[in-house]
C-alpha positions as a printed NumPy array, in Angstrom:
array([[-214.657,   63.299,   -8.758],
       [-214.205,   67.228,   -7.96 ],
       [-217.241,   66.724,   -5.807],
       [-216.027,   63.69 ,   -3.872],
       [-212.532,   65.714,   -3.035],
       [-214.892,   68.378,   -1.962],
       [-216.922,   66.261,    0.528],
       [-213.921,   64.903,    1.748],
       [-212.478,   68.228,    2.402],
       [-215.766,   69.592,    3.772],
       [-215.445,   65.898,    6.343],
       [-211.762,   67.06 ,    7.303],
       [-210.274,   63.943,    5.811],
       [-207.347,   65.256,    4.196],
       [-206.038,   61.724,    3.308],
       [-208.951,   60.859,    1.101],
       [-208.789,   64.607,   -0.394],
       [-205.22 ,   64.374,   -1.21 ],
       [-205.656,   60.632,   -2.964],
       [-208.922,   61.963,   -5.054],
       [-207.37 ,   65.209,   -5.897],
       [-203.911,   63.357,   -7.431],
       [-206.346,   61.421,   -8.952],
       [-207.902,   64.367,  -10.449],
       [-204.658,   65.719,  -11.603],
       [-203.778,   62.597,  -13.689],
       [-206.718,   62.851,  -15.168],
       [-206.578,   66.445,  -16.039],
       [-203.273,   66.168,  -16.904],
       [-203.87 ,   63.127,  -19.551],
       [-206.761,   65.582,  -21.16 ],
       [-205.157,   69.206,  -20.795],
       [-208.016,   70.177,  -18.748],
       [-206.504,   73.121,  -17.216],
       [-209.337,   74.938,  -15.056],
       [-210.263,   71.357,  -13.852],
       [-206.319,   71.036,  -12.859],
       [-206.848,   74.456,  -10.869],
       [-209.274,   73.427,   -8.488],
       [-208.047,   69.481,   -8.253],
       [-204.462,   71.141,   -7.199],
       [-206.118,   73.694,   -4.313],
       [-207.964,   70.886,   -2.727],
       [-204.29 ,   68.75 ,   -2.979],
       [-202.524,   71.806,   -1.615],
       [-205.182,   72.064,    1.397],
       [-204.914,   68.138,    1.926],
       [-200.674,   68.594,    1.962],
       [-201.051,   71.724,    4.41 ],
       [-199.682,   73.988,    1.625],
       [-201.07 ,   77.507,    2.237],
       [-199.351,   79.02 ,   -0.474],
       [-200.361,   76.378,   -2.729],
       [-203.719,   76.99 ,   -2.075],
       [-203.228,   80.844,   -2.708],
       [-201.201,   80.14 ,   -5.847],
       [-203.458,   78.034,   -7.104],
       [-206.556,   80.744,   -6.577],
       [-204.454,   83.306,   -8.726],
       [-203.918,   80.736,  -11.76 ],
       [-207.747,   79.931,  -11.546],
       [-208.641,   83.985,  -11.367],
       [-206.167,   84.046,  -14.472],
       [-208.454,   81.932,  -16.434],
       [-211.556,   83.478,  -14.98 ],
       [-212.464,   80.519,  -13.231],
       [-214.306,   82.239,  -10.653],
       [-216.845,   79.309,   -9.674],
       [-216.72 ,   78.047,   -6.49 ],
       [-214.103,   81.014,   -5.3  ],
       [-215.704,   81.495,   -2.149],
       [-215.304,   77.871,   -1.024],
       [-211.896,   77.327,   -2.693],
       [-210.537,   80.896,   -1.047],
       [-212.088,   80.206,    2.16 ],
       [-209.484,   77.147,    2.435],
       [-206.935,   79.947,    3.086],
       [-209.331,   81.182,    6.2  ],
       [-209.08 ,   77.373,    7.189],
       [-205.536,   77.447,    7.302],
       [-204.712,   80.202,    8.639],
       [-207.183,   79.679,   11.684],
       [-205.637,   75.97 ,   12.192],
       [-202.397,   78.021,   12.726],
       [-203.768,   80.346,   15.292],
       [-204.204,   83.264,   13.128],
       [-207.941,   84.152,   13.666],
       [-206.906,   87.68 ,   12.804],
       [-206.011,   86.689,    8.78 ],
       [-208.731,   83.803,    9.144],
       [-211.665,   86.478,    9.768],
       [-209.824,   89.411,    6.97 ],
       [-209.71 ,   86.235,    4.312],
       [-213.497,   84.856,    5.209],
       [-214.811,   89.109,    4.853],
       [-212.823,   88.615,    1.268],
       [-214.906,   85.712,    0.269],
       [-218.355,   87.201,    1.841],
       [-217.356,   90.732,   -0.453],
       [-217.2  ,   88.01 ,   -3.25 ],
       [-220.572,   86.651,   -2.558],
       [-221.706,   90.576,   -2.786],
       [-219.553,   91.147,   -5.973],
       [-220.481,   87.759,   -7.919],
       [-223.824,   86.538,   -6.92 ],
       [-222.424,   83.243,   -5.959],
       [-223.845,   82.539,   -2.803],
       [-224.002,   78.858,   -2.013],
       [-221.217,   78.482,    0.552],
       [-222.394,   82.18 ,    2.518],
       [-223.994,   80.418,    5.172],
       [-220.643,   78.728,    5.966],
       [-218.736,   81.733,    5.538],
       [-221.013,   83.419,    7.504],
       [-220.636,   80.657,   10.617],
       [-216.405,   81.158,   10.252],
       [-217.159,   84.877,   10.724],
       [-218.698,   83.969,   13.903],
       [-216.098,   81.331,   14.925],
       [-212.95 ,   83.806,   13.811],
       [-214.71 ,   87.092,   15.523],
       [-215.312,   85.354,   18.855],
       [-211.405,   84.32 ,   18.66 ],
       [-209.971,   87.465,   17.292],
       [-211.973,   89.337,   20.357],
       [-214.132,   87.575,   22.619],
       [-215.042,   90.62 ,   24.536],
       [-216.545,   92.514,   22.134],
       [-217.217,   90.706,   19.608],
       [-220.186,   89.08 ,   20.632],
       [-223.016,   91.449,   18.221],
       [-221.335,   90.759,   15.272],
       [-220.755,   86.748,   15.96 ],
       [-224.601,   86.793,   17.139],
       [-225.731,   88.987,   13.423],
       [-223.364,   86.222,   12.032],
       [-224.849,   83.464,   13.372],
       [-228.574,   84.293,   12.933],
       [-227.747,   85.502,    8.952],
       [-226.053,   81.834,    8.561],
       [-229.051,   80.196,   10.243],
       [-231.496,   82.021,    8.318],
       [-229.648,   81.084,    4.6  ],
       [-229.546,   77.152,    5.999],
       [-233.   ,   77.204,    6.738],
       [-234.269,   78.686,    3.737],
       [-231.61 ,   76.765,    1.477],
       [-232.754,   73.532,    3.424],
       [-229.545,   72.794,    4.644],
       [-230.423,   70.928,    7.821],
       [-226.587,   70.207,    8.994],
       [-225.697,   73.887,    8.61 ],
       [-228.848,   74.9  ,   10.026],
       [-228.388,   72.867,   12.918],
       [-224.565,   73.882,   13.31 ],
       [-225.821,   77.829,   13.524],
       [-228.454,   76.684,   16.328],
       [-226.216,   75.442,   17.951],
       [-223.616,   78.228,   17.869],
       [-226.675,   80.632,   18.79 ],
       [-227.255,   78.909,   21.754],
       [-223.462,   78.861,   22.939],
       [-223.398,   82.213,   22.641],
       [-226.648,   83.505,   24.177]])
C-alpha cells in the first residue's frame, strides 16, 4: 500500500494519496506499526498541503531512525515549497536531500533530486544559473540511463535540450 501512495504522489494525484495514506494509517494504527505510521502520515500531510506536517513527520521518523526513503520523503518539502513560489528554500531543501544521498548511500531517488536542482536553479537565477542546471541535468540523465529508468531518462533529455 506504501508503494501505491507513493506512485500516486509521484502522478500528482493528491486525492488518491490522501485516501491510500488514511488507509495506511488505520491500518497502522490497528497494529501499532509506528515507522509504517511515519511515512503513511508524510504522504497524507503532502496530499492535505500540510508543509509542516510533512516536516514534523520527517523528525518523528529520524527519531526512530527510520532513515529509508529520506531523500524522497524530505524532498516533499522541496515540492512544497516550490508550488508556493519559493525556489530559493525548494533548491536549499533538494541540496539537503542530495548531502543525504552522499552521507547514507541511498541513492535511488538522486536522479530526481538531481532534475529539481535543475528546475529550482534555473528559477532561483536564470541568468546565471545555467552551468550548474546543465551539470544537473546531464548527472540526472546519466543515473536514469544507467539505472534504466526510461521516464526519468527521457525527462533529463528533454530538460537538456530546453536548455541548450
Amino acid at each position: 500500500m506504501m508503494y501505491l501512495a507513493r506512485m500516486h504522489q509521484l502522478a500528482g494525484d493528491r486525492d488518491a494519496a490522501r485516501a491510500v495514506s488514511e488507509a495506511i494509517l488505520r491500518l497502522s494504527d490497528a497494529h501499532r506499526l509506528r515507522a509504517v505510521e511515519h511515512y503513511a502520515a508524510i504522504i497524507r500531510a503532502w496530499a492535505k498541503g500540510d508543509r509542516d506536517g510533512v516536516a514534523a513527520n520527517l523528525d518523528a521518523l529520524r527519531q526512530t531512525g527510520g532513515l529509508r526513503g529520506m531523500t524522497y520523503h524530505a524532498s516533499l518539502i522541496a515540492e512544497m515549497d516550490a508550488e508556493r513560489g519559493d525556489y530559493a528554500a525548494a533548491l536549499a531543501q533538494v541540496e539537503q536531500c542530495l548531502a543525504w544521498c552522499d552521507a547514507t548511500g541511498e541513492r535511488h531517488y538522486e536522479a530526481q533530486l538531481l532534475l529539481k536542482r535543475c528546475e529550482y536553479l534555473r528559477r532561483v537565477d536564470p541568468r546565471s544559473s545555467g552551468e550548474a542546471a546543465l551539470d544537473a541535468c546531464r548527472r540526472a540523465l546519466g543515473i536514469a540511463t544507467t539505472a534504466g529508468m526510461v521516464r526519468i531518462a527521457r525527462r533529463a533529455e528533454e530538460m537538456l535540450h530546453a536548455l541548450t
